[in-house]
N, CA, C and O atoms as a GROMACS GRO file, in nm:
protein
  428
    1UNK      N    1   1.449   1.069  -0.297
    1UNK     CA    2   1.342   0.988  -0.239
    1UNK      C    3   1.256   0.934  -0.352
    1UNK      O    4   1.220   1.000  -0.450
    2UNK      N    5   1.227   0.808  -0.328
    2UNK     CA    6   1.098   0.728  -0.468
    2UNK      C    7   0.989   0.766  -0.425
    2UNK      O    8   0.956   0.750  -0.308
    3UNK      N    9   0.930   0.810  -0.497
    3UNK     CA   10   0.786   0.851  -0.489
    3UNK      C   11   0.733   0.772  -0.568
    3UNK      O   12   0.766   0.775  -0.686
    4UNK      N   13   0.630   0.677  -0.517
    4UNK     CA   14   0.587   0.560  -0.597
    4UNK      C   15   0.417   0.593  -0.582
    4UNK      O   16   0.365   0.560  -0.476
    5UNK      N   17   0.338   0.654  -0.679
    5UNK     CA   18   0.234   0.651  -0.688
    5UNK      C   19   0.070   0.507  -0.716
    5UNK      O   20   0.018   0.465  -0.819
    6UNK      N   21   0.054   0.491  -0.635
    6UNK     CA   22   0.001   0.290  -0.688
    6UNK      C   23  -0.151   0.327  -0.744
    6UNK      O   24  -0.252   0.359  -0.681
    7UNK      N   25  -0.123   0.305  -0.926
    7UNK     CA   26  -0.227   0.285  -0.997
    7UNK      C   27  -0.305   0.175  -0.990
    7UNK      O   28  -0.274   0.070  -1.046
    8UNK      N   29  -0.424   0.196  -0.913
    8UNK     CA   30  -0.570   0.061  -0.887
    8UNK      C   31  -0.588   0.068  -0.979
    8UNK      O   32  -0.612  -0.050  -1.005
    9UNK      N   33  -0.599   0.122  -1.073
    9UNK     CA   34  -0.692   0.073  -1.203
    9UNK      C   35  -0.548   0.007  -1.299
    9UNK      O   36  -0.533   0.028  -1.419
   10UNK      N   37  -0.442  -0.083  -1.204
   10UNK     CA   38  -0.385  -0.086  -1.324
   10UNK      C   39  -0.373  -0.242  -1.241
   10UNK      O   40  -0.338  -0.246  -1.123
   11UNK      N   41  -0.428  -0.438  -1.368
   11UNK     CA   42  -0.420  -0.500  -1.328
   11UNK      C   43  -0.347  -0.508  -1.283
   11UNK      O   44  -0.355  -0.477  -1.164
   12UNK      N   45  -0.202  -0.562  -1.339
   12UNK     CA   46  -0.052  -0.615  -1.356
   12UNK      C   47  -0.033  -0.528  -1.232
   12UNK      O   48   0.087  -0.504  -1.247
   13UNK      N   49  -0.075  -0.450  -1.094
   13UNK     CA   50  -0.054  -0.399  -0.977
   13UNK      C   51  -0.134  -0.478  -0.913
   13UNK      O   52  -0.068  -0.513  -0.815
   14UNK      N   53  -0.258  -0.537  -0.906
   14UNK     CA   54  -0.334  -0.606  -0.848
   14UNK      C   55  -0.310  -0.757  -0.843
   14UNK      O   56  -0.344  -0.839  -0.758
   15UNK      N   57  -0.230  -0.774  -0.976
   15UNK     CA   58  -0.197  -0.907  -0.990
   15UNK      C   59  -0.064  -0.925  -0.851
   15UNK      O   60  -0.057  -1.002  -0.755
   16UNK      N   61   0.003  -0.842  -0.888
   16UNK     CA   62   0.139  -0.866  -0.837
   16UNK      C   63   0.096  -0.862  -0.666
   16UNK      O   64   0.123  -0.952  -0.586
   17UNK      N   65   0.019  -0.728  -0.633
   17UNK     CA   66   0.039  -0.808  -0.504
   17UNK      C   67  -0.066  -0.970  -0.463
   17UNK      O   68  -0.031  -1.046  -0.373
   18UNK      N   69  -0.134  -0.983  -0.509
   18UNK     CA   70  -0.176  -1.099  -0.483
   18UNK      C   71  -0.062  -1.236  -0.526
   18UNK      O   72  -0.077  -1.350  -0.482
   19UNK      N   73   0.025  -1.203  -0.598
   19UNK     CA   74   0.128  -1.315  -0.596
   19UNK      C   75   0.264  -1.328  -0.528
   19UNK      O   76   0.347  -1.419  -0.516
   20UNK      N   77   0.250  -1.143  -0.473
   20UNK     CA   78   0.404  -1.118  -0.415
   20UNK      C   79   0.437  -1.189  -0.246
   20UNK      O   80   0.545  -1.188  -0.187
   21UNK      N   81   0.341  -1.231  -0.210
   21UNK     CA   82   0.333  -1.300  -0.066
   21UNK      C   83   0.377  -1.182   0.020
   21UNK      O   84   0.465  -1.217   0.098
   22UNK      N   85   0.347  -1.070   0.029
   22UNK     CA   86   0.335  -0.952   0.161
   22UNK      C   87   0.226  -0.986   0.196
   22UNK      O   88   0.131  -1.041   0.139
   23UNK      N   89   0.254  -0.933   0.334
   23UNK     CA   90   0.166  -0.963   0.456
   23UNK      C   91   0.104  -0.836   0.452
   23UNK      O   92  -0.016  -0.852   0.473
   24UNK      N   93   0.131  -0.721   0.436
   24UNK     CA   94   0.110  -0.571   0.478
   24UNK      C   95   0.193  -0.471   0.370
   24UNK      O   96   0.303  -0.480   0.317
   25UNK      N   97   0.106  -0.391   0.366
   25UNK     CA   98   0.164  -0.266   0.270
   25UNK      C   99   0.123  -0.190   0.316
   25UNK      O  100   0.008  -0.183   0.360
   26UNK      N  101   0.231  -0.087   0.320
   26UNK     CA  102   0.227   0.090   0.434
   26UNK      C  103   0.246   0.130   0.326
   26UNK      O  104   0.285   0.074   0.224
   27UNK      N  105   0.203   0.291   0.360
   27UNK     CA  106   0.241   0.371   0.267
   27UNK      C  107   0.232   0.509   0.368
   27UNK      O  108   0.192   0.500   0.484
   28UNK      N  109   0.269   0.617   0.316
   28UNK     CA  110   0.342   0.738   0.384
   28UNK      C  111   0.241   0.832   0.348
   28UNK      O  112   0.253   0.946   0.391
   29UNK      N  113   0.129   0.798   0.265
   29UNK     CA  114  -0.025   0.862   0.281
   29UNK      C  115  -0.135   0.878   0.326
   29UNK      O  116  -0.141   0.817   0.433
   30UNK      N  117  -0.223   0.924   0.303
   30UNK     CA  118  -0.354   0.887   0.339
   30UNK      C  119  -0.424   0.794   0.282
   30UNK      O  120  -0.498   0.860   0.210
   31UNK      N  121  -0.454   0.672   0.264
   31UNK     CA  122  -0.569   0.554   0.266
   31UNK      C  123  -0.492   0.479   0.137
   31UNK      O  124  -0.566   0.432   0.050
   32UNK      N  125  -0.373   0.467   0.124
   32UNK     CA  126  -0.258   0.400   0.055
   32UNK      C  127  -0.278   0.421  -0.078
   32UNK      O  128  -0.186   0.427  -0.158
   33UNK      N  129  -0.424   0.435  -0.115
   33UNK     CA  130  -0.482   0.510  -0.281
   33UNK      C  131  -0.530   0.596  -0.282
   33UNK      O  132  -0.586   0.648  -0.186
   34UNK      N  133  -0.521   0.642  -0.402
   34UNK     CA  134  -0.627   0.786  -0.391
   34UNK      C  135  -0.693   0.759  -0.442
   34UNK      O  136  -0.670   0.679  -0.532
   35UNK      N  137  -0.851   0.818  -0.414
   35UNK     CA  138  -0.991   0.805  -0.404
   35UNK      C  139  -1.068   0.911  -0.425
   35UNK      O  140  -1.028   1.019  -0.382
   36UNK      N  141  -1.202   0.904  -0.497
   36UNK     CA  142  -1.245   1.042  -0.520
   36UNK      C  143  -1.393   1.018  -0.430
   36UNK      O  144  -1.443   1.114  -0.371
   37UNK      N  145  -1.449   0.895  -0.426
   37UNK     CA  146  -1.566   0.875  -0.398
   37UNK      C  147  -1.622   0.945  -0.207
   37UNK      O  148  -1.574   0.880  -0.113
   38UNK      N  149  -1.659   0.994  -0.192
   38UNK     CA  150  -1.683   1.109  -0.046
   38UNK      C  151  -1.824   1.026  -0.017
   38UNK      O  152  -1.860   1.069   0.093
   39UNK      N  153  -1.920   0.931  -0.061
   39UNK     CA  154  -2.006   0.878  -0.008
   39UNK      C  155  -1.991   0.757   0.103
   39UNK      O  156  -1.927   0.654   0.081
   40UNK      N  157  -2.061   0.788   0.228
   40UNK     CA  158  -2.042   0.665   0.277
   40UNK      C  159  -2.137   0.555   0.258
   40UNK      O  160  -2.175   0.485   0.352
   41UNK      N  161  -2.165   0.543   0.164
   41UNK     CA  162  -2.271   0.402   0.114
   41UNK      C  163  -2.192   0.331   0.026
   41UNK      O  164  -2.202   0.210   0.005
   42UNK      N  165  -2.091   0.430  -0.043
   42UNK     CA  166  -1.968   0.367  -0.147
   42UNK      C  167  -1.897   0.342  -0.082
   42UNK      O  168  -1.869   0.222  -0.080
   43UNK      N  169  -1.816   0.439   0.018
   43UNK     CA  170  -1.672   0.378   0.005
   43UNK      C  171  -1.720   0.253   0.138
   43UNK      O  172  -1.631   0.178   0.180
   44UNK      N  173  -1.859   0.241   0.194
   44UNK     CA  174  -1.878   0.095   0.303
   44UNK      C  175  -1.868  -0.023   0.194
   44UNK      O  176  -1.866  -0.136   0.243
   45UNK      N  177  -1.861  -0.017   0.086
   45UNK     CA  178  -1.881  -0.125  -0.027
   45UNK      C  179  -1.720  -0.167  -0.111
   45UNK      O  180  -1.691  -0.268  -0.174
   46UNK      N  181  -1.627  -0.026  -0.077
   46UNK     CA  182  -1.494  -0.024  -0.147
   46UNK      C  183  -1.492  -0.011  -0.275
   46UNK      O  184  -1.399  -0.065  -0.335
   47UNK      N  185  -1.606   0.072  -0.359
   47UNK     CA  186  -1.598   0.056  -0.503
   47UNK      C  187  -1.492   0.141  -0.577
   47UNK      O  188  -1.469   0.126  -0.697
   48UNK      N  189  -1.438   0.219  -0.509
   48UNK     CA  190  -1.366   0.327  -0.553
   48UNK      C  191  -1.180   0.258  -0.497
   48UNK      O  192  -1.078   0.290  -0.558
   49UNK      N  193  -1.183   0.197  -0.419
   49UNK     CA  194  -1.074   0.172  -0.337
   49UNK      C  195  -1.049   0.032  -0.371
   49UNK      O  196  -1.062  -0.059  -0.289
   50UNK      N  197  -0.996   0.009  -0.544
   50UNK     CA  198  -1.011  -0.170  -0.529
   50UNK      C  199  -0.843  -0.197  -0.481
   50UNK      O  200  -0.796  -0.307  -0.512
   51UNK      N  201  -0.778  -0.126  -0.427
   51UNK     CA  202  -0.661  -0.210  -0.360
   51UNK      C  203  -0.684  -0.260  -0.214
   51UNK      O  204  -0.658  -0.376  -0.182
   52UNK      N  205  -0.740  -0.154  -0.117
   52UNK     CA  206  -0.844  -0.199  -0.005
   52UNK      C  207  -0.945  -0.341  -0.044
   52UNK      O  208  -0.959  -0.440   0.027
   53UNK      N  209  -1.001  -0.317  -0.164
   53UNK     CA  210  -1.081  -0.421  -0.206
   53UNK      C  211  -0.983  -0.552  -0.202
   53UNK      O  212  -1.008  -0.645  -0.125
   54UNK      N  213  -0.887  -0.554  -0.276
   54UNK     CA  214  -0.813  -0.660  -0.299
   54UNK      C  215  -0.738  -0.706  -0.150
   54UNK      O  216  -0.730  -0.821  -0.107
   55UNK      N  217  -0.693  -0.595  -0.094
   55UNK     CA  218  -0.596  -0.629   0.011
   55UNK      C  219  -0.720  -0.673   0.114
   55UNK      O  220  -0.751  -0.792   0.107
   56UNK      N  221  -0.788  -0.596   0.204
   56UNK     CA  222  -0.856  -0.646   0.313
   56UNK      C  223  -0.922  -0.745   0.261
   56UNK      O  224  -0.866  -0.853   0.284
   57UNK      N  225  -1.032  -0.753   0.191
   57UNK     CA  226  -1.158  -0.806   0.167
   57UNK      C  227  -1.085  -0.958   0.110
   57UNK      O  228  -1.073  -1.044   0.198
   58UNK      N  229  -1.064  -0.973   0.050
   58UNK     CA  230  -1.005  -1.092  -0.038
   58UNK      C  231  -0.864  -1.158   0.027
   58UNK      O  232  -0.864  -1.269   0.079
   59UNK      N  233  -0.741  -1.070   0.016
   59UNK     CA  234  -0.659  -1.170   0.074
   59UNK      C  235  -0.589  -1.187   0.184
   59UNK      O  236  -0.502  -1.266   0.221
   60UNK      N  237  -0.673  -1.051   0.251
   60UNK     CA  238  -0.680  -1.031   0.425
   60UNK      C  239  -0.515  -0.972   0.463
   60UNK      O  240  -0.464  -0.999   0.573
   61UNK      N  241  -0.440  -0.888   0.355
   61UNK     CA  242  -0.341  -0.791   0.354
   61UNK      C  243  -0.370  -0.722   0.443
   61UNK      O  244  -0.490  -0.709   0.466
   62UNK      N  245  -0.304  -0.674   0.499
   62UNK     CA  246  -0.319  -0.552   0.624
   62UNK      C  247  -0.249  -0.443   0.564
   62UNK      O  248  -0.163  -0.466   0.480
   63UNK      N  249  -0.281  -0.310   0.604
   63UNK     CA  250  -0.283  -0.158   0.537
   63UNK      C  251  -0.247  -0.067   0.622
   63UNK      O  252  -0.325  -0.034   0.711
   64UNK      N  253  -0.139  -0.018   0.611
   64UNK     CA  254  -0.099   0.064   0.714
   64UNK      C  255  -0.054   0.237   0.611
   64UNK      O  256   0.000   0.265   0.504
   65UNK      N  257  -0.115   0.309   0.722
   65UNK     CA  258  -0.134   0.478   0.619
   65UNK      C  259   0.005   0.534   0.729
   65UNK      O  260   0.068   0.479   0.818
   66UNK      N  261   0.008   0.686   0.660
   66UNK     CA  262   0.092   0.782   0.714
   66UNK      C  263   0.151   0.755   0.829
   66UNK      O  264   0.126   0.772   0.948
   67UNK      N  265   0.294   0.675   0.724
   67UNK     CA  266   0.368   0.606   0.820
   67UNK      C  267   0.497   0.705   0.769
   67UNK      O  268   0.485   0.768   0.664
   68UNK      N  269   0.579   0.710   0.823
   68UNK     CA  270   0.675   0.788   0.790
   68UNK      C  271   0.822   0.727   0.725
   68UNK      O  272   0.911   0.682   0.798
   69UNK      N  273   0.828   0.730   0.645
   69UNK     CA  274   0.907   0.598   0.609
   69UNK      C  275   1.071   0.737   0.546
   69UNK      O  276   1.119   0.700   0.438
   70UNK      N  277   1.093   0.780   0.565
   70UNK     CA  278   1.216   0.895   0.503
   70UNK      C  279   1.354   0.784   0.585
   70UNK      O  280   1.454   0.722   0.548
   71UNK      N  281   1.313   0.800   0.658
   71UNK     CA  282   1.478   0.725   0.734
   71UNK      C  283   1.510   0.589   0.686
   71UNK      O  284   1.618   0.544   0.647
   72UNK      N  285   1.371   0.522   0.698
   72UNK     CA  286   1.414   0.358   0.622
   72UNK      C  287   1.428   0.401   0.483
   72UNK      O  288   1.545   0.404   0.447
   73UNK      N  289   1.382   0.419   0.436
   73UNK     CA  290   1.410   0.431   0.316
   73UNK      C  291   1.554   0.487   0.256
   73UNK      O  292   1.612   0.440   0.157
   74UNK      N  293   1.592   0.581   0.325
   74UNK     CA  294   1.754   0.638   0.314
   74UNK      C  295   1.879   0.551   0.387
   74UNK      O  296   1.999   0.561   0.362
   75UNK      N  297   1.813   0.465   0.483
   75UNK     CA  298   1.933   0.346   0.540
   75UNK      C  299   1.910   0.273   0.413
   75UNK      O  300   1.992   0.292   0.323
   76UNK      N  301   1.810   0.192   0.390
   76UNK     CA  302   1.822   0.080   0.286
   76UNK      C  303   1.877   0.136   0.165
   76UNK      O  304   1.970   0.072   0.115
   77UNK      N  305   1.834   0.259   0.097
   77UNK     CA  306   1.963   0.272  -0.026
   77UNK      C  307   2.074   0.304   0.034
   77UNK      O  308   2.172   0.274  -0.034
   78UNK      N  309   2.101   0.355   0.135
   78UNK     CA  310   2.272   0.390   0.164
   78UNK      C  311   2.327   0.223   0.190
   78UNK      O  312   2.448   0.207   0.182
   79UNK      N  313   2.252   0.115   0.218
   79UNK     CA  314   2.317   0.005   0.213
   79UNK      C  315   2.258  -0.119   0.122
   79UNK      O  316   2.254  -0.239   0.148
   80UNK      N  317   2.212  -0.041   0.001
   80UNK     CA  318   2.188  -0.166  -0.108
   80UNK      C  319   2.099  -0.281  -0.071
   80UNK      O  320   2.115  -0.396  -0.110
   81UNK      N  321   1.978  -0.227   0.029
   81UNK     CA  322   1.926  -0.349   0.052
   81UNK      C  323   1.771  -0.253   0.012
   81UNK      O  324   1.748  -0.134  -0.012
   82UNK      N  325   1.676  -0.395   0.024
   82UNK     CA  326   1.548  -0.383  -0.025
   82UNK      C  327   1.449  -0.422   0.072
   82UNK      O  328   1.333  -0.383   0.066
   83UNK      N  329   1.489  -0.491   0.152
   83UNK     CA  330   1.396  -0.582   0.263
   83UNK      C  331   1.441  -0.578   0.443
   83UNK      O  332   1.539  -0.560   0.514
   84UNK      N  333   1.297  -0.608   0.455
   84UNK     CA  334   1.356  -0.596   0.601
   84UNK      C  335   1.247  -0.662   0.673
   84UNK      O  336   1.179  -0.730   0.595
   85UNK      N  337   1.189  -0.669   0.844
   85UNK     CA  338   1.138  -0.727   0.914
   85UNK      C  339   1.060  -0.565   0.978
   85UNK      O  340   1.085  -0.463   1.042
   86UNK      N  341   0.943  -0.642   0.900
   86UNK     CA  342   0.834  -0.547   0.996
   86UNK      C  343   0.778  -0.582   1.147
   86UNK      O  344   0.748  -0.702   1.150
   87UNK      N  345   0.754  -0.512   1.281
   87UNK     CA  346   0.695  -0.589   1.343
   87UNK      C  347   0.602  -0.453   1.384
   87UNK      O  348   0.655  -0.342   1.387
   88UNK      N  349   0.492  -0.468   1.410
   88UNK     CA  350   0.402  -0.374   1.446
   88UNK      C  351   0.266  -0.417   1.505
   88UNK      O  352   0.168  -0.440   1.434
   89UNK      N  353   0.267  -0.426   1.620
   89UNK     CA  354   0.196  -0.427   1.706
   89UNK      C  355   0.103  -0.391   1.762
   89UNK      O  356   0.117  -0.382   1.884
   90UNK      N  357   0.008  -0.366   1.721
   90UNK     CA  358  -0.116  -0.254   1.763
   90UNK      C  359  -0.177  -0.266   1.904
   90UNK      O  360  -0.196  -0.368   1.972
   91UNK      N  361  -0.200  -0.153   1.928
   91UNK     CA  362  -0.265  -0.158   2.059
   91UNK      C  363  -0.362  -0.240   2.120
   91UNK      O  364  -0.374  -0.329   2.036
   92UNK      N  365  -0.420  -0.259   2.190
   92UNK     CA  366  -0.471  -0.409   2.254
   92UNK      C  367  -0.613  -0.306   2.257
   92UNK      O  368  -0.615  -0.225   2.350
   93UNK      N  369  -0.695  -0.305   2.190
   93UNK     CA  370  -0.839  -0.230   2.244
   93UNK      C  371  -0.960  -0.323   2.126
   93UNK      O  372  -0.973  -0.325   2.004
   94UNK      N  373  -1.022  -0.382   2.226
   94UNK     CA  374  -1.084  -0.523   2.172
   94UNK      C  375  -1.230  -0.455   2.092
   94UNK      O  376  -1.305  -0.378   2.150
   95UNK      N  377  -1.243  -0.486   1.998
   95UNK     CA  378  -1.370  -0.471   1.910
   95UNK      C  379  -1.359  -0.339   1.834
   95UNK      O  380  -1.451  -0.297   1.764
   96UNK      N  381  -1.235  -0.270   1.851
   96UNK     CA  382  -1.193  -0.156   1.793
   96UNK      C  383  -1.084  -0.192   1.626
   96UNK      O  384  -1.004  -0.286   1.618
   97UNK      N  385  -1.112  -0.092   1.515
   97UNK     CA  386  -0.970  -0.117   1.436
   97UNK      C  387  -0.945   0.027   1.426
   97UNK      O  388  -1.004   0.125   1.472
   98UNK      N  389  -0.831   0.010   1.344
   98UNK     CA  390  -0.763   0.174   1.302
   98UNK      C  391  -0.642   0.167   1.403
   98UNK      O  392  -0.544   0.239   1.379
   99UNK      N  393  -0.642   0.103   1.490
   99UNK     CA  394  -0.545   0.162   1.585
   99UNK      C  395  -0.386   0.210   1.578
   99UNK      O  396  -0.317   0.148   1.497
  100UNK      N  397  -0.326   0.306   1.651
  100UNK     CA  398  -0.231   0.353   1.630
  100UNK      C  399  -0.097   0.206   1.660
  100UNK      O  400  -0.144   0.100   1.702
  101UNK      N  401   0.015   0.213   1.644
  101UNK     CA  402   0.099   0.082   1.616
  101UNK      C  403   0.206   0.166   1.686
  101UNK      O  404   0.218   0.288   1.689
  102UNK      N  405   0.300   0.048   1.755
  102UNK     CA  406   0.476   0.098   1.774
  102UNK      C  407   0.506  -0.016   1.660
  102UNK      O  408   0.496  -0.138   1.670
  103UNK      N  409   0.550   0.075   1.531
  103UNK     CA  410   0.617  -0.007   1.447
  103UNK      C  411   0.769   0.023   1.488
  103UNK      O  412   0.822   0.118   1.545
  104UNK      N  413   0.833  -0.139   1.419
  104UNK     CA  414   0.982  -0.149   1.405
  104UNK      C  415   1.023  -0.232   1.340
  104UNK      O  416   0.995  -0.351   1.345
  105UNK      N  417   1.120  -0.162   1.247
  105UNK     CA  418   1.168  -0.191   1.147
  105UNK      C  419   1.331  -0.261   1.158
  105UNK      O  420   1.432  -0.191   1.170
  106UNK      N  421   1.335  -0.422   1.149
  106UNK     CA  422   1.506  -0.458   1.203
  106UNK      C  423   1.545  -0.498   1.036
  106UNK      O  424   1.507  -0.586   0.958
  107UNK      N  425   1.605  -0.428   1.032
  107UNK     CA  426   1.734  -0.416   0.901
  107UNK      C  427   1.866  -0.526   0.910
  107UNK      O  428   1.955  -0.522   0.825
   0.00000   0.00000   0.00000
């Protein structure tokens, strides 16, 4: 399994997704970076979280956490592929975010 750790403090990561044209980046953790800052006056500002910074705030990326990704990930190397069609749908509850998703993944 790749265990891909995503360094914020590293440009050439900030650059890339702002040029890679994704719509959304999941990740199989908690809050897609790790973060040390525990204040809520900071993290309402994102100073600690500049991939949140970059993704929501700026180029309106969507962020999806503790997603379970072991099975896609073991179809796509057992068949040499890299890409696929996200569709994920979130629940319909108006003036609310966070919400839970039926994601699906067509290969």
């Amino acid at each position: 399994m790749l265990i891909l750790l995503l360094d914020e403090s590293d440009a050439r990561l900030l650059k890339w997704i702002e040029e890679s044209g994704i719509s959304v980046l999941i990740a199989d953790n908690f809050a897609v970076e790790a973060f040390q800052e525990t204040s809520k006056e900071n993290l309402s500002r994102f100073p600690g979280l500049p991939i949140h910074r970059r993704c929501l705030v700026e180029l309106g990326i969507h962020l999806g956490e503790l997603w379970h990704l072991t099975h896609l990930n073991n179809w796509l190397k057992t068949h040499g592929r890299s890409r696929f069609l996200l569709t994920a749908p979130p629940l319909r509850l108006p003036g609310s975010f966070g919400s839970p998703m039926t994601s699906v993944a067509t290969v």
